[in-house]
C-alpha positions in Angstrom: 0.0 0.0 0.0 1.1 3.4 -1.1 2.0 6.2 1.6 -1.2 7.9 -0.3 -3.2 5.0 -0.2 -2.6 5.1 3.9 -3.2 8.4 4.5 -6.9 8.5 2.5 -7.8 5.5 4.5 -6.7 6.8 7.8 -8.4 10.2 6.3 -11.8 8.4 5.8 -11.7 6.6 9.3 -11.2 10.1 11.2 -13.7 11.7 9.2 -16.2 8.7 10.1 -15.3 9.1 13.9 -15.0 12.5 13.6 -18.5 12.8 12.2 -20.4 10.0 14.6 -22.8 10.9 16.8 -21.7 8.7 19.6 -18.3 8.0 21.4 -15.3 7.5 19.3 -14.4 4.0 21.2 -18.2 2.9 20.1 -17.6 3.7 16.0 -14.2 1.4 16.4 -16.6 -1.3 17.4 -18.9 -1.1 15.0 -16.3 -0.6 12.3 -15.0 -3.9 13.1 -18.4 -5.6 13.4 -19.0 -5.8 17.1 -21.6 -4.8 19.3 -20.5 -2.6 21.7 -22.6 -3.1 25.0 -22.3 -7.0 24.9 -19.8 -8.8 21.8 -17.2 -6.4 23.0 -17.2 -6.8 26.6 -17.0 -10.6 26.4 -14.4 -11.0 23.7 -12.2 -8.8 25.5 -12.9 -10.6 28.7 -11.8 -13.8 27.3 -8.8 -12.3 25.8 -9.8 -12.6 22.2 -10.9 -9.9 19.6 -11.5 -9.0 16.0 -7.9 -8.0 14.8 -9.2 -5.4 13.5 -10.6 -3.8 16.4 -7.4 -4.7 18.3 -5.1 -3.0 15.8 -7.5 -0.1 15.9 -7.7 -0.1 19.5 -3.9 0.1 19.4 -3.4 2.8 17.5 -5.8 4.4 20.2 -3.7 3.9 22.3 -5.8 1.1 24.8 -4.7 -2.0 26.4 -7.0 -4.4 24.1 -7.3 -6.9 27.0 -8.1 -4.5 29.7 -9.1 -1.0 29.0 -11.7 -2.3 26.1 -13.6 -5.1 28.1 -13.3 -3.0 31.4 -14.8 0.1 29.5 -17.3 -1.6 27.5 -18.5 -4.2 30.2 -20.5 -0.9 31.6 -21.3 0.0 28.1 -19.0 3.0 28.0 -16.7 4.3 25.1 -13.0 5.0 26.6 -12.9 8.8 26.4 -9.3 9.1 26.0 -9.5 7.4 22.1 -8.9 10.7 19.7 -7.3 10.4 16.0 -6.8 6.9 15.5 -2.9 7.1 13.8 -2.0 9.5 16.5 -1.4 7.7 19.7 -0.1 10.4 22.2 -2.7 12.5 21.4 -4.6 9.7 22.1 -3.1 9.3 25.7 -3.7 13.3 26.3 -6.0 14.6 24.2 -5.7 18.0 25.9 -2.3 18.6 24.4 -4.3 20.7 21.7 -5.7 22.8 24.1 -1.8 23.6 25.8 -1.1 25.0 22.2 -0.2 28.8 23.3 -1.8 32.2 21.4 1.4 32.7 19.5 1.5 29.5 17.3 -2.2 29.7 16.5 -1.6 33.5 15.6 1.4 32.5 13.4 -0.9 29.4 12.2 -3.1 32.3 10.7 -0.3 34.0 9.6 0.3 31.5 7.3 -2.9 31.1 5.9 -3.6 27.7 7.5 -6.9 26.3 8.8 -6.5 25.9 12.3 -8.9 23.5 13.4 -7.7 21.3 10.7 -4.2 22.1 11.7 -4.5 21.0 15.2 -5.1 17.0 13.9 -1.8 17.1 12.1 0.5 17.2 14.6 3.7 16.9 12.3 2.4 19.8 10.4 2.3 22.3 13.4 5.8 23.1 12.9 6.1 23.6 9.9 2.8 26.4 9.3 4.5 28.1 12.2 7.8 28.6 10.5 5.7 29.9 7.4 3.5 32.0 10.0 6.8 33.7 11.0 7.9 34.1 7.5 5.2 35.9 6.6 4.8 38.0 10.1 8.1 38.7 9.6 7.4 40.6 6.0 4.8 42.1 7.4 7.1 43.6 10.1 9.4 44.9 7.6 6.8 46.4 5.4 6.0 48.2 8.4 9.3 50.0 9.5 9.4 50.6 5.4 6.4 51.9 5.0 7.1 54.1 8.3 10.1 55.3 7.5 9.0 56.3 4.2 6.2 58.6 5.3 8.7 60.1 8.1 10.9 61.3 5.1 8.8 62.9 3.4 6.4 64.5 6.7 9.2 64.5 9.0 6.0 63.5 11.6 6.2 60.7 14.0 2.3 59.5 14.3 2.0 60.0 10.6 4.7 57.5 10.0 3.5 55.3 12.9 0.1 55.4 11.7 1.1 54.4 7.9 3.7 51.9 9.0 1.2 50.0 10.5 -1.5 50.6 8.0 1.0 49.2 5.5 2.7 46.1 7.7 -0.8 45.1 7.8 -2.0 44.9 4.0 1.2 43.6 3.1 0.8 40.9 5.2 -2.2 40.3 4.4 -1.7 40.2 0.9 1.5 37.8 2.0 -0.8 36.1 3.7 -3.2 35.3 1.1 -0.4 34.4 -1.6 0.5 31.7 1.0 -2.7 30.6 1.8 -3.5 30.0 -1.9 -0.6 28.2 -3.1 -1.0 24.6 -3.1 0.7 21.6 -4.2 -0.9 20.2 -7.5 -0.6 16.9 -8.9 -1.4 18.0 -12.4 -0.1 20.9 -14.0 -2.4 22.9 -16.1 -1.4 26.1 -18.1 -3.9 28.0 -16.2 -2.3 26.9 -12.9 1.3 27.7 -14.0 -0.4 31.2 -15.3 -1.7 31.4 -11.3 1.5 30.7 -9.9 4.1 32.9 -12.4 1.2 35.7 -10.9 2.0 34.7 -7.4 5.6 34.7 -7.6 5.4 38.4 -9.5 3.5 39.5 -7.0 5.8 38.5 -4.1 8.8 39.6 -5.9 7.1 43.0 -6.0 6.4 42.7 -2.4 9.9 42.5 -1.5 11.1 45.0 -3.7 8.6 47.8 -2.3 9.5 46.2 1.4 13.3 46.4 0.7 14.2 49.7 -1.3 13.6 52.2 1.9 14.8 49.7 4.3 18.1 49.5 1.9 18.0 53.6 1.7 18.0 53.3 5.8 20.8 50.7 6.2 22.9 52.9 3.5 21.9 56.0 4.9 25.9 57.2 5.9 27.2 56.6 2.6 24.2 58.0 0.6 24.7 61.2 3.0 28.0 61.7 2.3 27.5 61.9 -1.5 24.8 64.3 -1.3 26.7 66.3 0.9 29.2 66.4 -2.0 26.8 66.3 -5.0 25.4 69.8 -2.7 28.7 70.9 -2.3 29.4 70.4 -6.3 26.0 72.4 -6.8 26.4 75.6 -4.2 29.7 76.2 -5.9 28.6 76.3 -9.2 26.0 78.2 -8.2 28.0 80.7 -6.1 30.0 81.3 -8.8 26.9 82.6 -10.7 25.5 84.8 -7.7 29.5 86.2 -7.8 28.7 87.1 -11.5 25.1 88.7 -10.9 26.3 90.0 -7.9 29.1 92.1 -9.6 27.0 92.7 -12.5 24.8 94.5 -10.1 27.0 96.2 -8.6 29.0 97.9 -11.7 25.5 98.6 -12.6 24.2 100.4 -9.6 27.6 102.4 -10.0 27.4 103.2 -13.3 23.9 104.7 -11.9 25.4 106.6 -9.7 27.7 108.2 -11.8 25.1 109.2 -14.3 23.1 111.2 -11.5 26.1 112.8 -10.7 26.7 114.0 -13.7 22.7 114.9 -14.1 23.3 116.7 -10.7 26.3 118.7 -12.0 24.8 120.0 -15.1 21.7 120.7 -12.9 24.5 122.9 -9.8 25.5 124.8 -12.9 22.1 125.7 -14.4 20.5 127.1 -11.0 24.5 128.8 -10.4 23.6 130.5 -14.0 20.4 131.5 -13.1 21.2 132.8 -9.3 23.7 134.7 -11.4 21.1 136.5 -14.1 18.6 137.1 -10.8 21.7 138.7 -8.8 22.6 141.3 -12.0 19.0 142.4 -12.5 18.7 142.8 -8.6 22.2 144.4 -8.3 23.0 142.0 -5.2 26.0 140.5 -7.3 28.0 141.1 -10.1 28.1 145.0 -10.7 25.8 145.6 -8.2 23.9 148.1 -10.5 20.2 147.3 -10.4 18.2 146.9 -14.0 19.6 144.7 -17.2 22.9 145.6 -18.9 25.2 144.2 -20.7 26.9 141.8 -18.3 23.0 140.9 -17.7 22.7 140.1 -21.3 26.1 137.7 -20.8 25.1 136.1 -18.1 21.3 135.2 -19.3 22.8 134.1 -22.7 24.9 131.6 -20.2 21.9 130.2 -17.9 20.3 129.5 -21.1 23.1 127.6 -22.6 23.1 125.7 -19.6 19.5 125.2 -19.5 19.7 123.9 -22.7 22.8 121.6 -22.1 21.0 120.1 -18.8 17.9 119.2 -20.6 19.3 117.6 -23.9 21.7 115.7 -21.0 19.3 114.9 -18.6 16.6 113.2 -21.4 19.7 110.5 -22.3 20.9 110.0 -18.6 17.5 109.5 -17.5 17.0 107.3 -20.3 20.6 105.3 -19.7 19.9 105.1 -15.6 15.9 103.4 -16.8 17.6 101.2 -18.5 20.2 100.4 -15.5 17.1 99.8 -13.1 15.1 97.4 -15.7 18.4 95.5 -15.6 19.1 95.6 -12.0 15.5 94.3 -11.4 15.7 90.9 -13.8 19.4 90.3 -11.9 18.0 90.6 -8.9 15.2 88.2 -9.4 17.3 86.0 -10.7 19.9 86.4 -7.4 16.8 85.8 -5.6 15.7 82.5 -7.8 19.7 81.3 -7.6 19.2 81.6 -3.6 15.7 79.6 -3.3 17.2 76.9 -5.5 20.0 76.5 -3.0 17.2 76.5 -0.4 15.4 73.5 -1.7 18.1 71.7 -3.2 19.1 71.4 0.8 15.8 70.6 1.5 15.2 67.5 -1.5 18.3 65.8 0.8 15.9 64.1 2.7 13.2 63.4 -0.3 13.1 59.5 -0.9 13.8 59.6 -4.7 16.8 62.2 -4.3 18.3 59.5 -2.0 17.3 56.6 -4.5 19.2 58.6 -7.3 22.1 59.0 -4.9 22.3 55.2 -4.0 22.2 54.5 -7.9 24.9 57.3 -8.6 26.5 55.4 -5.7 26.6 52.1 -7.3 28.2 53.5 -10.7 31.0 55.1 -8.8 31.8 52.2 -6.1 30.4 48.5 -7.3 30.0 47.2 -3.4 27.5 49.7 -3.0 25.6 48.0 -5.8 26.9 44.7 -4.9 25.4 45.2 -1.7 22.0 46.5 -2.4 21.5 43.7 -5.0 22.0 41.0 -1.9 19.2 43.0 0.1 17.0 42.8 -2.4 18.0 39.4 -2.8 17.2 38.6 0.6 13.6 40.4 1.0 12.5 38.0 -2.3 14.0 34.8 -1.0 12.2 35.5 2.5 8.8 36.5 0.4 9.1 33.6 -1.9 10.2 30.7 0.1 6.7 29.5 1.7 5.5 29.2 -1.7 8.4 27.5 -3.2 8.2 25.6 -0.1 4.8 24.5 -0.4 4.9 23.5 -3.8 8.1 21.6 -3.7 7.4 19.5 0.0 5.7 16.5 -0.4 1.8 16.4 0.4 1.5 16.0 4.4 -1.7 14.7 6.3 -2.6 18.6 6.3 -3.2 18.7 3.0 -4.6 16.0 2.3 -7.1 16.6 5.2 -8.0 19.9 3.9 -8.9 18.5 0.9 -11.3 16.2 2.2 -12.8 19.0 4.3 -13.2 21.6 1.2 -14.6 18.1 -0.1 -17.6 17.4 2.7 -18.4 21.2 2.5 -18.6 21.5 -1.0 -20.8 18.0 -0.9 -22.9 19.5 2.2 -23.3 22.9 0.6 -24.5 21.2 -2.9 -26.6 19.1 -1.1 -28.2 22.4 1.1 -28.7 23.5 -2.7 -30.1 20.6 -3.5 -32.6 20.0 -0.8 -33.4 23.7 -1.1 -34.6 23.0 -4.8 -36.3 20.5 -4.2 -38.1 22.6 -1.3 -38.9 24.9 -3.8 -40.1 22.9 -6.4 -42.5 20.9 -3.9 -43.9 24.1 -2.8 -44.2 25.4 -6.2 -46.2 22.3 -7.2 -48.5 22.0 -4.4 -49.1 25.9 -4.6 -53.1 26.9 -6.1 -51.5 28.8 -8.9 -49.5 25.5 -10.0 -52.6 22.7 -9.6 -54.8 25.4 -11.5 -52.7 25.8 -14.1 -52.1 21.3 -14.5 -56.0 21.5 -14.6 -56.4 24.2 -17.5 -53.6 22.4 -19.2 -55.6 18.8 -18.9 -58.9 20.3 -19.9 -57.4 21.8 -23.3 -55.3 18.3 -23.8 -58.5 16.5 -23.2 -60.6 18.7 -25.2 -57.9 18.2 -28.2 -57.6 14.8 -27.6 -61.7 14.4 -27.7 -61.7 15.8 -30.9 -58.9 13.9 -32.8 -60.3 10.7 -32.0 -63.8 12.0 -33.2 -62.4 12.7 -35.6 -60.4 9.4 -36.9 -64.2 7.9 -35.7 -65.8 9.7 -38.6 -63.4 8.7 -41.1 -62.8 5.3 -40.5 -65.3 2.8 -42.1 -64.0 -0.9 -41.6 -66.1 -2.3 -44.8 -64.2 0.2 -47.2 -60.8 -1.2 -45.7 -61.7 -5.0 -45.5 -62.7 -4.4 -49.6 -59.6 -2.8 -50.2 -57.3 -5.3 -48.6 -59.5 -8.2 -50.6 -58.5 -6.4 -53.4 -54.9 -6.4 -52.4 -54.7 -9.7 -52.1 -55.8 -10.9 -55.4 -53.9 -8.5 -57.3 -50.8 -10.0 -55.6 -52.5 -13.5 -56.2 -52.3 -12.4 -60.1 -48.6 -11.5 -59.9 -47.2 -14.6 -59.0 -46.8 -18.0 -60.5 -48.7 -21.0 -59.8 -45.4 -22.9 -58.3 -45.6 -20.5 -55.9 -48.9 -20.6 -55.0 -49.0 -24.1 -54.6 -46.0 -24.0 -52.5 -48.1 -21.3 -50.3 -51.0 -23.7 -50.1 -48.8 -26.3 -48.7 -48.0 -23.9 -45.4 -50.7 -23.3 -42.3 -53.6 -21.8 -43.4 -54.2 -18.2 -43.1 -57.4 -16.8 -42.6 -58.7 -14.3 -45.0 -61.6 -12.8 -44.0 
């Protein structure tokens, strides 16, 4: 017999004793053809038994010549009998119940049923080292996902919150990857289609889990670069500011000397004019009140230098415009130069400056890359190994088990189904509207019925046929030959009416 063969046998027994309505000891005697309250009692008594209620009864873990026949000789079932292959769970059957909170929990973390579980006791530890695989991805998508959202809010209960927000649906979505892989027996394409999904999807998972861990565990060297990709930057970009800077400056004192020379030709036109007003007064010059001729001079030269000041100042003004306009566009863009710096030492701490950093990392210095690949490596090998693990292990008693139980539900829910159909339809057809509607339907078949055998009535008329098949009968007669007659005379005689 085949290890399968065993274990479906074994399966069947539990899940009759697992199913009966009375004690477990009881089903073992009926299974091997005994009557429980009397056959049992005396067999044992004398020593003697079906052997195959004393192989059962040994797997149960009973003395077949004393704890049977003393059990049974008061009609009782031995309450200690559990999973027949299983003896020591047999012996205590309250081991189950001494299984703590955390290997249940990690049970679920694997995706496993749990009251199914607890029969296989060689499974236990297995579904608890894929429990803690899959916890343990769920811890690191945590801290990933917290220290993420810290980078980018720099906000403690933000990235607390969303760490565990995201822990949680990455496990679960672990969880469920796990819980749906199962070993087949025969490979169809759309099963291998199912399972290149799964594994894409838990590569996936352990890339998102890994990068901002790997940013974290590489945070010094990733630092250091940006503080000299930064330092690269605010030179070349001091450098400018020197350049606007100066600009500005030869500028504003190219400004200044135009006003002064506005300024100059403006001292010299109010000088020339003080001079005219101080001749026609007589408070300057000759002192002789009224207009002369050194008036005459002197107004000729205020309005020489009226003249000059204006032509001058119209250009000047225009030149020192012109200054300003450019002063202004420098200046904005000293002040655009400077906010640049400002962010540029702000986008230090953004994630995807830091991810371009790691990768300019890795082109300059290999280990770096070397390094982050073996991360990365080791987040998917931790993500993929309970599914390569279940589909490559042989089947266990777990499986097989499960099977049986998707099995009985799927039998118990069609027959729920089926039962309920049948419900329905009985109802339906003892309903009014339903035996109304057989009785309308009988009255028209019987009404068309009446009719069609009126009417053959009416057209049959058995002299007319009995002529014709006379007349049949000779004309064949006429056809043949007299050898063949005679030879039909010879046979039984048929009666022709």
């Amino acid at each position: 017999m085949s290890d399968a063969d065993f274990i479906r046998e074994v399966e069947e027994l539990y899940l009759r004793l697992a199913n009966a309505d009375t004690d477990d000891l009881v089903e073992l005697a009926k299974l091997a053809g005994l009557d429980p309250k009397t056959d049992l009692a005396e067999e044992y008594s004398a020593g003697q038994a079906s052997s195959d209620l004393v192989d059962l009864a040994k797997l149960a873990g009973l003395d077949p010549k004393t704890d049977l026949a003393e059990e049974y000789s008061v009609g009782q079932a031995s309450s200690s009998v559990w999973v027949p292959w299983d003896a020591a769970a047999q012996k205590q059957p309250n081991k189950l119940d001494q299984i703590n909170f955390l290997v249940k929990f990690l049970w679920f973390c694997a995706g496993a049923n749990i009251k199914v579980l607890e029969r296989c006791q060689v499974d236990h530890n297995k579904y608890a080292m894929i429990g803690f695989t899959v916890l343990l991805t769920s811890v690191a998508a945590s801290l990933s996902g917290g220290y993420v959202l810290w980078t980018v809010f720099n906000s403690t209960k933000m990235a607390i919150s969303f760490g565990l927000f995201w822990g949680l649906m990455i496990g679960n979505l672990d969880r469920f990857l796990v819980s749906t892989t199962r070993k087949e027996e025969n490979w169809s394409v759309e099963k291998i289609v199912f399972l290149g999904v799964q594994v894409l999807v838990a590569i996936s998972i352990a890339f998102v889990v890994a990068k901002p861990l790997e940013l974290k565990i590489l945070e010094k060297p990733i630092r250091a670069e940006l503080v000299e990709q930064n330092s690269k930057i605010a030179l070349e970009k001091k450098t400018r500011l020197i350049l606007i800077y100066s600009e500005i400056s030869q500028l504003e004192k190219d400004n200044q000397k135009l006003q002064n020379n506005l300024d100059k030709l403006k001292q010299q036109m109010n000088e020339a004019y003080r001079a005219v007003i101080g001749e026609a007064e007589g408070t300057s010059g000759t002192k002789k009140l009224g207009t002369g001729p050194v008036y005459d001079k002197k107004w000729q030269k205020y309005q020489q230098s009226l003249i000059e000041y204006e032509s001058n100042k119209k250009n000047l003004d225009a030149q020192i415009k012109e200054n300003l306009n450019r002063i202004r566009k420098l200046t904005e863009k000293r002040d655009l130069e400077l906010a640049n710096i400002i962010t540029e030492k702000a986008k230090a701490d953004d994630i995807m400056t830091q991810l371009e950093t790691l990768n300019e990392l890795g082109k300059k210095k290999p280990i770096y890359a070397r390094l982050s690949f073996f991360i990365i490596l080791l987040f998917v090998l931790i993500d993929v190994s309970p599914i390569i693990a279940k589909l490559f292990l042989k089947s266990s008693l777990y499986d097989c088990l499960l099977d049986e139980e998707e099995k009985m539900q799927r039998t118990l829910y069609l027959q729920i189904q089926e039962k309920a159909q049948q419900e329905a339809m009985n109802n339906a057809f003892q309903s009014e509207n339903y035996q109304k509607a057989v009785d309308d339907l009988s009255k028209v078949y019987t009404n068309q019925l009446s009719r069609e055998i009126s009417r053959l009535g009416q057209e049959f008329n058995p002299a007319v046929y009995k002529q014709k098949i006379k007349q049949e009968m000779h004309k064949q007669m006429e056809n043949r030959t007299i050898p063949s007659i005679v030879e039909e005379l010879n046979l039984p005689h048929t009666y022709i009416p």
